[in-house]
N, C-alpha and C positions, 0 to 999 in steps of 0.2 A: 249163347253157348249153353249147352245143356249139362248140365249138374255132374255127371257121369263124366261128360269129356274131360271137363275142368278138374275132376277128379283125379282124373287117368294122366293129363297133362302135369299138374304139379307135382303129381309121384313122382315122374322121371329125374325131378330135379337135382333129390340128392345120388343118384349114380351118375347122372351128368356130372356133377361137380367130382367126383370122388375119380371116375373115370379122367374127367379132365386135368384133375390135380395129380394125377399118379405119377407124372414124369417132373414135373417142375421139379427144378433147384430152387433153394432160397435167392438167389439171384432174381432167377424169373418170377418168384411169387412174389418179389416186391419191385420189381419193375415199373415207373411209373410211365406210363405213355403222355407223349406232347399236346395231347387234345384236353386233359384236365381233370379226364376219367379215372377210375379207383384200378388200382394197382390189383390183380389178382386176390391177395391175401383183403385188401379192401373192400374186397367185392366182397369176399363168405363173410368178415365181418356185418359189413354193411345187411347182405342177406338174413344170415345170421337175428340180426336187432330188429329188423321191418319183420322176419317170421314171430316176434316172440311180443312185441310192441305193437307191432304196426296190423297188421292181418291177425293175430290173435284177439287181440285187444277188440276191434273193430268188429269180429263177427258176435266174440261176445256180446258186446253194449247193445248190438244192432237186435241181436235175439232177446237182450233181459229190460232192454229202453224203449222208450215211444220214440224216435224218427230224435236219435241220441247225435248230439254234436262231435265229429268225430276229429280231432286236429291231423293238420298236415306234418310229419316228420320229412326235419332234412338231415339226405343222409347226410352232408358235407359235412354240417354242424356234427351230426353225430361223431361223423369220421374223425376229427379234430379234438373233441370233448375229449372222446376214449381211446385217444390214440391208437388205431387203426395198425396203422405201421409198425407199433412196436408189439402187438398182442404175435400170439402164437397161431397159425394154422392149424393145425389138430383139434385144442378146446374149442376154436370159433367153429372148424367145420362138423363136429360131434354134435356139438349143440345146435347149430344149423338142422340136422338130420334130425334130431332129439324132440325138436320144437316142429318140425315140419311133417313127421309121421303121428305126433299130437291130435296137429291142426287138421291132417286127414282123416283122421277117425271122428273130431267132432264133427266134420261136413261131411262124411258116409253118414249120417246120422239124420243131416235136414231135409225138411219137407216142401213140397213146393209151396204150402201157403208161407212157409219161414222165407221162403227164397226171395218173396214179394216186400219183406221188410225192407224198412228205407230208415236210414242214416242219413247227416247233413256231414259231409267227407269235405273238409278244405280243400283245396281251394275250387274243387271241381262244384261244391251245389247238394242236394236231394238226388241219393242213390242209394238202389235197391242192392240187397244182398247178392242177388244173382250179378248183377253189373260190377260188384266190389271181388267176386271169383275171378267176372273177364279183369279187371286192374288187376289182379294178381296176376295172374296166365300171364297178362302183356309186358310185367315186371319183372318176371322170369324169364320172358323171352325176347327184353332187354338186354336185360345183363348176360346172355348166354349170347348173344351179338357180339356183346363189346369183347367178351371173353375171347370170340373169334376174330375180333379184331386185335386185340393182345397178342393172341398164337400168330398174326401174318406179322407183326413189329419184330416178336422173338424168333418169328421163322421157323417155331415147334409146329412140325403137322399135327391136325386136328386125331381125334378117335375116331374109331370108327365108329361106335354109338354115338358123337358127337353129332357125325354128318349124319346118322339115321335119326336123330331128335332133328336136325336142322330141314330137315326134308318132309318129317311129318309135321312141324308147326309154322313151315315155311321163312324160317330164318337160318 
């Protein structure tokens, strides 16, 4: 994936969320589905912590460290620690956005020899900065799945920029 896409990809993130949260009740934002997945309001938390922890953290080290050991975060744990369920929607999806147009301005920034840096990323091994953008992309276009799987349980139809993100990232 090329630096630009991946760019262009993540940005849509926060108007997807903001788009997609527009209509929920607190009912629906904390909904939890039978499969074991994070409850809407879970998710922008969970998102939320891996933008400001997880991918902040990680391009850093990867840019100021020699091939930096990078740990694995689980959101579950996380979800549990900081209790997920009972935080507000608002502060987590602010800061969601807050942290995430951040982290775009520092990678508008990197060069392709920076892209070629490598990190040691639990549990996955030795991975270049460029590969740790696609883990990003593919974690956002995770959770914007299950989010679509949520809307079919609560039987909320999607947006309409829902289904035009779902069609250019092929989810």
């Amino acid at each position: 994936m090329e630096l630009k896409e991946a760019i262009g990809t993540l940005s849509d993130m926060p108007e997807i969320l903001k788009i997609y949260l527009g209509n929920l009740d607190d009912a629906e934002l904390h909904f939890q589905p039978g499969d074991g997945n994070f409850s809407v309001l879970e998710t922008v938390c969970h998102l939320r912590d891996i933008e400001i922890e997880g991918y902040r953290v990680r391009v850093q080290r990867i840019l100021a460290e020699k091939n930096p050991r990078l740990p694995d975060l689980d959101g579950g744990q996380l979800a549990r620690e900081r209790r997920y369920r009972k935080q507000e929607l608002r502060p987590a999806l602010d800061d969601f956005v807050q942290a995430r147009y951040t982290n775009l301005r520092m990678l508008e920034k990197l060069s392709k020899t920076q892209l070629v840096r490598t990190g040691f990323l639990e549990p996955l091994g030795r991975i270049s900065l460029a590969r740790l953008l696609e883990l990003w992309v593919e974690h956002d276009q995770g959770h914007v799945h299950e989010l679509e799987q949520l809307r079919t349980e609560l039987r909320a139809p999607a947006p309409d920029s829902q289904q035009e993100f779902s069609r250019s990232t092929g989810f």
